[in-house]
MIZA-781881 format. One line per field, with one value per atom (N, C-alpha, C): atom name; x, y, z. Coordinates in pm, 1 decimal. Atoms other than C-alpha are relative to their C-alpha. Layout:
<recs>
atomo = CA ...
east = X ...
north = Y ...
up = Z ...
</recs>
This chain:
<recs>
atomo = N CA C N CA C N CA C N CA C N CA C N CA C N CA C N CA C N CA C N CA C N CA C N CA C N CA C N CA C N CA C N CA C N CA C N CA C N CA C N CA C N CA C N CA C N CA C N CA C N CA C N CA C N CA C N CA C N CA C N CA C N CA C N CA C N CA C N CA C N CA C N CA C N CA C N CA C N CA C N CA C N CA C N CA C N CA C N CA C N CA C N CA C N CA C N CA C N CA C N CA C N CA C N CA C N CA C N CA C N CA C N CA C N CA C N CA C N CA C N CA C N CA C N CA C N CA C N CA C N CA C N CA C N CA C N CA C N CA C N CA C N CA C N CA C N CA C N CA C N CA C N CA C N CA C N CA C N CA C N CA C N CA C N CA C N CA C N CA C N CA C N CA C N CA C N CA C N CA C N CA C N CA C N CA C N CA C N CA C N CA C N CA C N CA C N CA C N CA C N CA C N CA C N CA C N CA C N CA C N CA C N CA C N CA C N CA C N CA C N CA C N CA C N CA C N CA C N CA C N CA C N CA C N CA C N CA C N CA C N CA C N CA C N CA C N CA C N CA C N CA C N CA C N CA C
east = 89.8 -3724.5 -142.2 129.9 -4088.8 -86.5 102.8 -4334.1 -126.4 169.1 -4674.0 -85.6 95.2 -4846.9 -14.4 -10.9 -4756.5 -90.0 106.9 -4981.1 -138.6 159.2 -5262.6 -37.3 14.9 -5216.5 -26.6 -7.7 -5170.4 -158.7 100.5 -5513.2 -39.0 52.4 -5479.8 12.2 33.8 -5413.3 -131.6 118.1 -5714.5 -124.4 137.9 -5956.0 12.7 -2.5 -5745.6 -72.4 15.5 -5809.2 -130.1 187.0 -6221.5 1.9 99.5 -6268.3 65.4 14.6 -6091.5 -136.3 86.9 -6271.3 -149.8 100.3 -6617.1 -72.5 35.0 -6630.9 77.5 -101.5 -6398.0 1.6 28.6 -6601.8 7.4 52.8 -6560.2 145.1 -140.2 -6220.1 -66.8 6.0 -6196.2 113.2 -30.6 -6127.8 -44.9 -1.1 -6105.8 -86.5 81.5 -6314.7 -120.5 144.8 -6565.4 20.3 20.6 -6665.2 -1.6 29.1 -6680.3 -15.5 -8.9 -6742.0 133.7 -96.6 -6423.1 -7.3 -6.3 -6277.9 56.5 -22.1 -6292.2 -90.9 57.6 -6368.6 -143.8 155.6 -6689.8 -39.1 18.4 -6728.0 -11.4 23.8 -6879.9 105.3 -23.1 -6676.4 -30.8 22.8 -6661.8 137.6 -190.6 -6305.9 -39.9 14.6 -6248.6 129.5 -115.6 -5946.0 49.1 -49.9 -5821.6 -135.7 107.4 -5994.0 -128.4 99.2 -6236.2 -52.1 120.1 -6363.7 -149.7 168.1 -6707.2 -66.4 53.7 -6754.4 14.8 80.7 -6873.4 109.3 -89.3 -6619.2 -49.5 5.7 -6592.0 131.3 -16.6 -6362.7 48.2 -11.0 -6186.3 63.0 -110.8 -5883.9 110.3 -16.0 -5737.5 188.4 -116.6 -5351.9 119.2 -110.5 -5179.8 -42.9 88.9 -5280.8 -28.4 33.1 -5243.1 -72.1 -8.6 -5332.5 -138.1 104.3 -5682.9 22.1 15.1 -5712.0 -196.0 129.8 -6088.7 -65.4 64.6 -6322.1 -142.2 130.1 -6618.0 -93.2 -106.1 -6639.9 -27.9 -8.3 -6521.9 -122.9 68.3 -6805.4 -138.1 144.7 -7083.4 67.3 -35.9 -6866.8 66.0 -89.9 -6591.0 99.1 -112.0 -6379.2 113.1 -94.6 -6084.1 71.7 -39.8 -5939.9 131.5 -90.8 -5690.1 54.3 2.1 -5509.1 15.2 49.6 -5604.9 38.6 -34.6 -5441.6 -149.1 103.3 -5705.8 -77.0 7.7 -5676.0 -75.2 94.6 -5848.0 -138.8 90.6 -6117.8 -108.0 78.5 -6442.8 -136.4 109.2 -6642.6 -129.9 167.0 -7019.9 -5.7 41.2 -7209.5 -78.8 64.3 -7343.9 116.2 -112.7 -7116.5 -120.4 63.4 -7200.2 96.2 -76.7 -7108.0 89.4 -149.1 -6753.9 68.4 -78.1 -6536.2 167.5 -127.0 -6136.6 0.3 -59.4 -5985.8 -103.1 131.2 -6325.5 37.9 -65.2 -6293.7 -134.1 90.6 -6498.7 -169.7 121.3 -6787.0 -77.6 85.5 -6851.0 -71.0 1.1 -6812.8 -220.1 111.0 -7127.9 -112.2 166.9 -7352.4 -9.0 43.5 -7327.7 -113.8 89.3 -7468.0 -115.3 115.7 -7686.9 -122.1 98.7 -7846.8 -51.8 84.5 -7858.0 -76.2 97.9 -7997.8 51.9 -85.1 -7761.0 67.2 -45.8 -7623.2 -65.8 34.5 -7819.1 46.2 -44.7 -7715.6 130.6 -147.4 -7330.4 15.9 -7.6 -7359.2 -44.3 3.4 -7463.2 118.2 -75.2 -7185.4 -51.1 39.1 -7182.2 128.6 -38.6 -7067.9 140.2 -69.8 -6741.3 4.5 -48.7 -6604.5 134.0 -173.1 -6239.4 28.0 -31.3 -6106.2 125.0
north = 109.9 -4666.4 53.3 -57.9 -4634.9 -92.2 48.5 -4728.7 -33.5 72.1 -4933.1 120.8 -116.2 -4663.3 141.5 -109.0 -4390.9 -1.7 18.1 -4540.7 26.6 -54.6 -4519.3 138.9 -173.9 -4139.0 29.1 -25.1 -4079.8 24.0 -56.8 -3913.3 -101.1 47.2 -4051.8 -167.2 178.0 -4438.2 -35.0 27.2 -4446.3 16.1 -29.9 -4308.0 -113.4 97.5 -4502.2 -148.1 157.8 -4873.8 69.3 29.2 -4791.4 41.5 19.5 -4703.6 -114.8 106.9 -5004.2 -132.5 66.5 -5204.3 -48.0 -58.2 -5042.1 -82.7 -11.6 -5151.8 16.3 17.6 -5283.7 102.7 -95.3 -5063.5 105.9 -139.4 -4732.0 47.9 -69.7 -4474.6 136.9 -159.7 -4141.3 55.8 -100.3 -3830.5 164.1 -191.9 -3474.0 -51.0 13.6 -3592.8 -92.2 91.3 -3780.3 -130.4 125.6 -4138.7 -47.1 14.0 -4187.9 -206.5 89.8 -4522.6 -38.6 56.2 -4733.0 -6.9 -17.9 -4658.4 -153.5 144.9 -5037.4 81.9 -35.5 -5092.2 -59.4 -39.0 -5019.0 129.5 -144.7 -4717.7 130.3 -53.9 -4435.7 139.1 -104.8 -4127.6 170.0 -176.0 -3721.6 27.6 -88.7 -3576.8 169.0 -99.4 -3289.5 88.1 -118.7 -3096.4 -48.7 -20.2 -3064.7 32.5 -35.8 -3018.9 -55.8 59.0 -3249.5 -21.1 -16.0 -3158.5 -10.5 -20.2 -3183.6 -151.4 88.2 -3494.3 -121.1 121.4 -3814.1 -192.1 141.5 -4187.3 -78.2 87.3 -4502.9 -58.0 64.5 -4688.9 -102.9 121.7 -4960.3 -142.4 35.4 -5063.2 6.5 -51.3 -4980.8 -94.3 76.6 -4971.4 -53.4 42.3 -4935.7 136.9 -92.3 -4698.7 105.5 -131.3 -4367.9 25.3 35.8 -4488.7 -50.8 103.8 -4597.8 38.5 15.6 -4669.0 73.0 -41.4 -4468.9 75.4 6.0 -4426.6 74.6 -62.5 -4206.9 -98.2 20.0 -4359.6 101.1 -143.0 -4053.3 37.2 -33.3 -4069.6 31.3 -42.5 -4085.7 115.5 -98.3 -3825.1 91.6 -106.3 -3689.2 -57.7 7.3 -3828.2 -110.6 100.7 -4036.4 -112.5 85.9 -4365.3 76.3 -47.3 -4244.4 -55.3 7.3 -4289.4 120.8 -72.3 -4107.9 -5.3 -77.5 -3955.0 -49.7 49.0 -4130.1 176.0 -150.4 -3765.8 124.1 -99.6 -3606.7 -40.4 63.7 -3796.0 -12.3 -23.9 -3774.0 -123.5 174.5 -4188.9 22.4 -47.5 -4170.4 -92.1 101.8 -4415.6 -55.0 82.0 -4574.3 -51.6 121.3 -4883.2 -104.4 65.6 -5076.5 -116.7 132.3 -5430.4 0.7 23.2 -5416.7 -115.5 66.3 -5607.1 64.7 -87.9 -5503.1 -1.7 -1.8 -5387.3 -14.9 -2.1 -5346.4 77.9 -95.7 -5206.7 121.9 -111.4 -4858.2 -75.3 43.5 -5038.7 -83.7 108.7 -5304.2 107.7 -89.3 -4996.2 69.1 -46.7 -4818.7 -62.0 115.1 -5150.2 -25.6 25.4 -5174.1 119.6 -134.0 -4818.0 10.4 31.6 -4872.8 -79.9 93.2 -5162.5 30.3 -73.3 -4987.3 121.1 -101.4 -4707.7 87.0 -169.5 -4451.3 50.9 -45.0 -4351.9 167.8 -125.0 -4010.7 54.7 -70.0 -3940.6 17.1 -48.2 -4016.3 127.5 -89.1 -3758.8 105.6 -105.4 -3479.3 13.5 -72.3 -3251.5 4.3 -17.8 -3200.4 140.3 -94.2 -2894.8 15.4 21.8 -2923.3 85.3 -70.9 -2741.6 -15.8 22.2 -2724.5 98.5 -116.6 -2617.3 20.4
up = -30.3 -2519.7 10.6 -34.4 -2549.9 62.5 -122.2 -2272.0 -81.3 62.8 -2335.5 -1.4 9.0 -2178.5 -42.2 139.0 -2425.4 -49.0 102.9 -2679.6 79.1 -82.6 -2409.2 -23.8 -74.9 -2347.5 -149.7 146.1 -2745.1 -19.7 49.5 -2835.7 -168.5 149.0 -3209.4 -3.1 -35.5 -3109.9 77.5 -88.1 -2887.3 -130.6 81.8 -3180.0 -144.8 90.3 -3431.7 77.8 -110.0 -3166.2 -22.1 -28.8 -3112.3 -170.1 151.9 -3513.3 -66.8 28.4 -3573.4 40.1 -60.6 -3327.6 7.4 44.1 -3448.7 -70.6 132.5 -3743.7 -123.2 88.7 -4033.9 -147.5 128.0 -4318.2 -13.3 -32.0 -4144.2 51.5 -1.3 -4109.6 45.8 -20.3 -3991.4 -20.8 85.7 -4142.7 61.4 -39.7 -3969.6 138.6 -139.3 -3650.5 -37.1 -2.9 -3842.4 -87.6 -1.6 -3880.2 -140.5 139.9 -4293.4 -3.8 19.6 -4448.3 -34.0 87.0 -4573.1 -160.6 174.8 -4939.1 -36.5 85.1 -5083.2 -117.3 115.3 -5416.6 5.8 41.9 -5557.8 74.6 -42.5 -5336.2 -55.2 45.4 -5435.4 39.3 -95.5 -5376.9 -90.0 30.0 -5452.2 -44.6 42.7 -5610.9 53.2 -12.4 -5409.8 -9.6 91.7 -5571.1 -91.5 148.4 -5910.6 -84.1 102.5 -6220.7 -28.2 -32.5 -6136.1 127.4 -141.9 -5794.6 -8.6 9.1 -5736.6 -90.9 70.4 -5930.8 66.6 -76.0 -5837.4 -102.4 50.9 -5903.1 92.7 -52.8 -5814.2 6.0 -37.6 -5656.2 -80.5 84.4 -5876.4 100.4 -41.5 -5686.5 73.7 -41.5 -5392.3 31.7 -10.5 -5429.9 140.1 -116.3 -5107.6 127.9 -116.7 -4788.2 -14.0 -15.5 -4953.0 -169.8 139.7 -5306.0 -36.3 75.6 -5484.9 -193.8 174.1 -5880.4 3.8 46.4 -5987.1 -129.1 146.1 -6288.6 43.8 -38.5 -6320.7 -59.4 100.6 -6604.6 -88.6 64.6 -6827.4 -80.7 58.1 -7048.7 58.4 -100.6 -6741.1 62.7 -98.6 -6505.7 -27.5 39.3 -6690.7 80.1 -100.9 -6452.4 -61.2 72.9 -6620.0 130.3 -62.6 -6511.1 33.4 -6.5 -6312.4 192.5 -136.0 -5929.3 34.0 -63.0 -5684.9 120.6 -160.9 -5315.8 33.4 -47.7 -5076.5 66.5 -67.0 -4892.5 -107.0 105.7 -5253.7 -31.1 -7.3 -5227.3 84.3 -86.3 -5013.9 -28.2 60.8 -5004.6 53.7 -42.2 -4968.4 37.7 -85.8 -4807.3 -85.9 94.8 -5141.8 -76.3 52.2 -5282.4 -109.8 87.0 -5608.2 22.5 -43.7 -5647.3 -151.7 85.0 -5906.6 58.4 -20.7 -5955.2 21.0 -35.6 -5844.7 -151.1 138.1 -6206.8 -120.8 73.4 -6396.8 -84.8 137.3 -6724.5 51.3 33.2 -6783.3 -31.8 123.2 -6994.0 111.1 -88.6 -6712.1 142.9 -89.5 -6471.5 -13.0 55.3 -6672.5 -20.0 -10.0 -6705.5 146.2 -118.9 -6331.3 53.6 -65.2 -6263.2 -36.3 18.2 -6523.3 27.1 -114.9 -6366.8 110.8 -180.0 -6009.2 -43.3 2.5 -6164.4 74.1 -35.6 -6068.5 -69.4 89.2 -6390.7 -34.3 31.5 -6382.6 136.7 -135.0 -5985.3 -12.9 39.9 -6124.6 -37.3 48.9 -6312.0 -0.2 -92.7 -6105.6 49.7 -71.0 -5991.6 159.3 -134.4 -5597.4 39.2 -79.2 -5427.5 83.0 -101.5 -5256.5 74.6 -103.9 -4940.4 9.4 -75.9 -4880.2 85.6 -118.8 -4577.4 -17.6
</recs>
């Protein structure tokens, strides 16, 4: 039988309850506060052969699961899913649509005018 006040004492229910509570757009990750991975979100691939590179966000399938597109010809990064846990979301979000082809992907960036920041590599860290 488990007691109410378990979940009190529980260290990771207390941080999960206040970053819910917070703020619906925002999750944590290792001790810190990150934005929420919805689509359009910008994020970082940080392991495999494409670490260090910069996606977006298409389609987010289920809690451990997103669909993302660099798109291959701006990032290199292929439509592909993606472990939420390989992934690192910035705090810049374009406006997509869920299930956006590549092409619509590339006239959005182009419009915001981040089609040359996509495509900058970034540095990872893995611990």
């Amino acid at each position: 039988m488990v007691y109410p006040f378990v979940f009190l004492l529980n260290p990771e229910y207390v941080k999960l309850k206040i970053s819910v509570e917070t703020s619906s757009t925002l999750f944590e990750k290792g001790g810190v506060v990150l934005p929420a991975i919805e689509v359009g979100r910008i994020c970082v691939k940080q392991f495999g052969r494409e670490a260090g590179r910069k996606c977006v966000v298409i389609d987010v399938m289920d809690k451990s699961f997103v669909l993302v597109t660099g798109p291959k010809k701006v990032t290199g990064v292929k439509r592909r899913r993606v472990n939420i846990s390989h992934i690192e979301p910035l705090q810049v979000k374009v406006d997509v649509t869920r299930g956006a082809s590549d092409e619509e992907v590339t006239s959005i960036l182009e419009s915001s005018g981040m089609l040359e920041e996509m495509a900058q590599t970034v540095e990872t860290i893995v611990k």
